[in-house]
ZAMARGU-4260 file (C-alpha; in steps of 0.2 Angstrom, whole numbers, plus 5000, padded with zeros to 4 digits):
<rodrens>
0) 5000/5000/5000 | 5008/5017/4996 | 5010/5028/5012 | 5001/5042/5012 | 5008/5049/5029
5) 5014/5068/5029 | 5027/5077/5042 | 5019/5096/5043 | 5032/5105/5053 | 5036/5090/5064
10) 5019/5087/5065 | 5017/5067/5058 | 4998/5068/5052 | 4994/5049/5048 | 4984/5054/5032
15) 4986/5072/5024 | 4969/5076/5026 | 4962/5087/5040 | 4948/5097/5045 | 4949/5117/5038
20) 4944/5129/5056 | 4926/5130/5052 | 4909/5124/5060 | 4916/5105/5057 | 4927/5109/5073
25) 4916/5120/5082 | 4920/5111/5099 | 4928/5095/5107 | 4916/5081/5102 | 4917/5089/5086
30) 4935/5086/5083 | 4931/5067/5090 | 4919/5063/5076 | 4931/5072/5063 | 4946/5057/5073
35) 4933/5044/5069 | 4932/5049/5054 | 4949/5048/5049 | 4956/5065/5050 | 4975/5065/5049
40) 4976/5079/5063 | 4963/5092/5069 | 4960/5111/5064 | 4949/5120/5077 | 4940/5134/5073
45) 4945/5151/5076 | 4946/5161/5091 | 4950/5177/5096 | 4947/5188/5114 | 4929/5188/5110
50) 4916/5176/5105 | 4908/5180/5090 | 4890/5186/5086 | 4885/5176/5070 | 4870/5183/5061
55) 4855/5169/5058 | 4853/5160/5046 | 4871/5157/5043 | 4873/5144/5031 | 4865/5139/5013
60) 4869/5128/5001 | 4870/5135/4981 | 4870/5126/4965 | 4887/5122/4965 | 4893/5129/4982
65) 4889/5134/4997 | 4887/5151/5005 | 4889/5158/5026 | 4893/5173/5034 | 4900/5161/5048
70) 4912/5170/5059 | 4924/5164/5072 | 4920/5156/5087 | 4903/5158/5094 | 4910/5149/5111
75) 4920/5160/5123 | 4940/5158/5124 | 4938/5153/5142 | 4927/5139/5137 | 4937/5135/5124
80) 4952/5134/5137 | 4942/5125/5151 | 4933/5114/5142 | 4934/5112/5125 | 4954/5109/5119
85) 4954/5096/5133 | 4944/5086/5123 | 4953/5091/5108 | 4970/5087/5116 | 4961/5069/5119
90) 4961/5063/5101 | 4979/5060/5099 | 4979/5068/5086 | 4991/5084/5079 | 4980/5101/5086
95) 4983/5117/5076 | 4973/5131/5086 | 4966/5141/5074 | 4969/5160/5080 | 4963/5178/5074
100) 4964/5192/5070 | 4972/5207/5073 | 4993/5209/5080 | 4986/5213/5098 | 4973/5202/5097
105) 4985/5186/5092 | 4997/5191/5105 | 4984/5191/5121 | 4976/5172/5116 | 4990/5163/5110
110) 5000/5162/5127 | 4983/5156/5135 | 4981/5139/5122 | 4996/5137/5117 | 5000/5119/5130
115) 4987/5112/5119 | 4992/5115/5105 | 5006/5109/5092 | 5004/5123/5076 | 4995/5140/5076
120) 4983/5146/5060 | 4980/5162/5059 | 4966/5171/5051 | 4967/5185/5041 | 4951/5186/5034
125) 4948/5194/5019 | 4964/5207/5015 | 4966/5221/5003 | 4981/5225/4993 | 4990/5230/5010
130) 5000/5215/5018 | 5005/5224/5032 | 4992/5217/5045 | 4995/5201/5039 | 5013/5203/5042
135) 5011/5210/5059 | 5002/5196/5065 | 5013/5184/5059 | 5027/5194/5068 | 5015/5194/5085
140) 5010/5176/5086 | 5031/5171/5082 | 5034/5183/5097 | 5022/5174/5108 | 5027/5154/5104
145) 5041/5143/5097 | 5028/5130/5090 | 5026/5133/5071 | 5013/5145/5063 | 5004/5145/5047
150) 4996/5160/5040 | 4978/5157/5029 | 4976/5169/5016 | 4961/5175/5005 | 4958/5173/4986
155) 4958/5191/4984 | 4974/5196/4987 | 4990/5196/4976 | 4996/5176/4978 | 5013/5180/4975
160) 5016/5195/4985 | 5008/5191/5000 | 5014/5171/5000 | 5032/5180/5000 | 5029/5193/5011
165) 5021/5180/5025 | 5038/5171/5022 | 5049/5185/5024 | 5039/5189/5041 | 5044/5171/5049
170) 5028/5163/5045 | 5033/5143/5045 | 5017/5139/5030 | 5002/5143/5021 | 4986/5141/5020
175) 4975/5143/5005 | 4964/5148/5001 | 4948/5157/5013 | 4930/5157/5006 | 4926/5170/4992
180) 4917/5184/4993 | 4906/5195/4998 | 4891/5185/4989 | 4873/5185/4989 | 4858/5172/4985
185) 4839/5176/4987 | 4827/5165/4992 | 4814/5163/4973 | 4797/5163/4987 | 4802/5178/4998
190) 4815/5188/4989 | 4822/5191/5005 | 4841/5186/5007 | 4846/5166/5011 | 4859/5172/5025
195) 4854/5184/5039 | 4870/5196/5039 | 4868/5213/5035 | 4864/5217/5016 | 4860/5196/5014
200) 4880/5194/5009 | 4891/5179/5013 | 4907/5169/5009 | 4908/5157/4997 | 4913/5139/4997
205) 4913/5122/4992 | 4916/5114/4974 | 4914/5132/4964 | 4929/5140/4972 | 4940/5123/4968
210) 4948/5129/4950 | 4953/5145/4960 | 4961/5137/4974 | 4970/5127/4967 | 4976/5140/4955
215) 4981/5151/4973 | 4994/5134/4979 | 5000/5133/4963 | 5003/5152/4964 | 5011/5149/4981
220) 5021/5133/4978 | 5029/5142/4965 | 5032/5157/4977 | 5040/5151/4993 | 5050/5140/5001
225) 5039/5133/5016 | 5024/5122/5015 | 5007/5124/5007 | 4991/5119/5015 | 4978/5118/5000
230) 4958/5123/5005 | 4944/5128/4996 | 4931/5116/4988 | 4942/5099/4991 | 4927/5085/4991
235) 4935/5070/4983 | 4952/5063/4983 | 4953/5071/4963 | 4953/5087/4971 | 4965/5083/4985
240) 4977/5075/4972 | 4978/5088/4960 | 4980/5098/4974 | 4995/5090/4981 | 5002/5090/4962
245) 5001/5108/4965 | 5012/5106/4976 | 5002/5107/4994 | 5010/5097/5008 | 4992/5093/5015
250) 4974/5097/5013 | 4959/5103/5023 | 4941/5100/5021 | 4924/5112/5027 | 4910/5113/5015
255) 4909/5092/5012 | 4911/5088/5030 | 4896/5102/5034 | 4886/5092/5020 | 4892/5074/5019
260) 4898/5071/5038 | 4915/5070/5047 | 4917/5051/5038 | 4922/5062/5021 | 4942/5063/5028
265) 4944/5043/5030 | 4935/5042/5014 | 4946/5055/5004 | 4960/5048/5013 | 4958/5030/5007
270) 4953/5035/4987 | 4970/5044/4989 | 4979/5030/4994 | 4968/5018/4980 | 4973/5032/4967
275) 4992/5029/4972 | 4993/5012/4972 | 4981/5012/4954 | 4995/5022/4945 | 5012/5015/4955
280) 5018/5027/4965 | 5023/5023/4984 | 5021/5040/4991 | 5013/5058/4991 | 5033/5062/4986
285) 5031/5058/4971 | 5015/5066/4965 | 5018/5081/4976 | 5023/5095/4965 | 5023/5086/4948
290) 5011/5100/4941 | 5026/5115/4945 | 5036/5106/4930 | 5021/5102/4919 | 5014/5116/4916
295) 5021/5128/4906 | 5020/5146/4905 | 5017/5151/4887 | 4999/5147/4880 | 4998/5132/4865
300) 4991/5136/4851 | 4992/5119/4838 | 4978/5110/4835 | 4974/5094/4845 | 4960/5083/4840
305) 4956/5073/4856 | 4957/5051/4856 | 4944/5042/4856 | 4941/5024/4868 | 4930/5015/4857
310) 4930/5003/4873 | 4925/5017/4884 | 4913/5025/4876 | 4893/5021/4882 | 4886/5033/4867
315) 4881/5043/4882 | 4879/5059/4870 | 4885/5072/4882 | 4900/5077/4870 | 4886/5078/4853
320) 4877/5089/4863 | 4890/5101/4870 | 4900/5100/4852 | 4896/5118/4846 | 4905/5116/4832
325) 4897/5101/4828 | 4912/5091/4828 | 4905/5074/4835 | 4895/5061/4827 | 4889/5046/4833
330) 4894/5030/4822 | 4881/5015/4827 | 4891/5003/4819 | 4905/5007/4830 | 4894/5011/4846
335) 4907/5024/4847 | 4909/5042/4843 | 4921/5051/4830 | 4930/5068/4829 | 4929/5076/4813
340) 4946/5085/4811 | 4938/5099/4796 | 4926/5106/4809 | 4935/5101/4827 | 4942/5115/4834
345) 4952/5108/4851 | 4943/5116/4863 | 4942/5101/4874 | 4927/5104/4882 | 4921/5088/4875
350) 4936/5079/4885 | 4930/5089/4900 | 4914/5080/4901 | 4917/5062/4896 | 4914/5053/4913
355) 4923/5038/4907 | 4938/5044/4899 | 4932/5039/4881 | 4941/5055/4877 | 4956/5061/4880
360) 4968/5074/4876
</rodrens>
């Protein structure tokens, strides 16, 4: 069986997937559930000197996502601290303490959690073009502990720039990306607002933001010189693969755990380790990054007309259909399809959609 265990910053996480700081880990018997099902360490949710007032409703799932105007913790630090990381503490487990926000705000909590803790995340929600607070509290919570502290950023923010500025201000890793946004769904019956924050507007997660998460670890893999967490719409072990051929070290999970349960982390865990053993490798080494030398950085411009499986193919029809060019013709005798190269175009859209690699590029 190929070994899919990870060292994070000394941390030796059995599996690289883990809980991302969000309602999945909003207490103690939360992170218990998440153990049982098969996290590699624990995340907890964010806290800061106060607890937070979350608007209601707060959650709502979208075609294709999810929306919230979640905030940190609901719970008070001092119950946190009396009650709660005990239990975390119990799993076993690796605990990063999910911290926030502000310099000051860092440098009060994180003396008061740090003995149950083994990593820090900090939360810098949602920055604009000015890393400086960022940077301040990376330079806070490194003043206050000698255990290792990552730093999550936001997709809307310079990748590049801030990754290498969190570097240069001591931070130990990344994490990336936070939910998109601001965002806003109506309800069709009411026309009032799904989410009950101020103007309706939330965050957006789940499998929509994917494509531009893993876009932000390639960024930062590319960038830096300390590890990559990868988060943001990761609900399969697809996901979690190409995010680790991006380059990520490890990977965190929110929006599947809210909708599926806490079992999603064995079962991403154990597809990885399946897709490993499928195509011969022994280990996350050597998938991890593969992606940094594949992809180029000029466009291509020659024409490719995509393969055909004629084993493969079910006659399906989903590449007929989507074929604006009407490229793609259906050949009964064959109970295949075939390309004409006159009209195809290689837009490989049609590759996209084949669910049974019929096509390929």
């Amino acid at each position: 069986m190929a070994d899919i265990s990870v060292n994070l910053l000394g941390m030796l996480l059995k599996n690289p997937v883990m809980p991302a700081a969000g309602p999945p880990i909003r207490n103690g018997e939360a992170a218990h559930r998440a153990k049982e099902g098969g996290a590699g360490a624990i995340v907890t949710k964010t806290v800061s000197v106060e607890a937070a007032k979350v608007p209601k409703p707060n959650m709502a799932q979208v075609k294709g996502g999810f929306i919230n105007t979640e905030l940190w913790s609901e719970l008070p630090l001092e119950k946190w601290i009396e009650e709660e990381y005990p239990k975390v503490v119990e799993t076993g487990l690796p605990v990063i303490i999910g911290v926030g926000y502000t310099a000051e705000e860092i440098r009060e909590v994180i003396p008061k959690v740090e003995k149950f803790a083994d990593g820090f995340e900090l939360s810098t929600h949602y920055l604009g073009g000015d890393p400086t607070p960022m940077i301040n509290s990376i330079k806070a919570a490194k003043e206050s502990t000698d255990l290792p502290v990552m730093v999550k950023l936001s997709p809307q923010i310079d990748i590049p720039t801030f990754s290498k500025e969190a570097e240069k201000a001591g931070a130990d890793g990344i994490v990336l990306i936070n939910s998109f946004g601001p965002t806003l769904d109506i309800d069709l019956e009411t026309g009032r607002a799904l989410l009950g924050s101020k103007n309706g507007y939330g965050w957006l997660s789940g499998q929509a933001i994917f494509p531009l998460a893993l876009k932000s670890v390639f960024e930062a893999v590319k960038s830096v010189n300390i590890p990559v967490i990868g988060v943001g719409g990761i609900s399969t072990a697809k996901e979690a693969v190409k995010m680790i051929m991006a380059g990520a070290q490890a990977v965190q999970v929110c929006t599947a755990a809210i909708l599926t349960g806490p079992q999603i982390y064995g079962k991403i865990s154990k597809d990885i380790e399946n897709f490993l053993d499928s195509h011969g490798y022994k280990s996350l080494d050597e998938i991890r990054g593969i992606a940094q030398q594949n992809i180029i950085d000029q466009p291509r411009y020659e024409l490719v007309i995509p393969n055909v499986n004629d084993e493969k193919c079910t006659e399906c029809g989903l590449c007929l259909k989507s074929c604006v060019y009407d490229a793609i013709h259906l050949v009964k005798s064959l109970n295949s399809v075939r390309i004409d190269k006159d009209k195809c175009e290689g837009c490989g859209l049609c590759v996209s959609r084949c669910n049974f690699n019929a096509l390929t590029i």
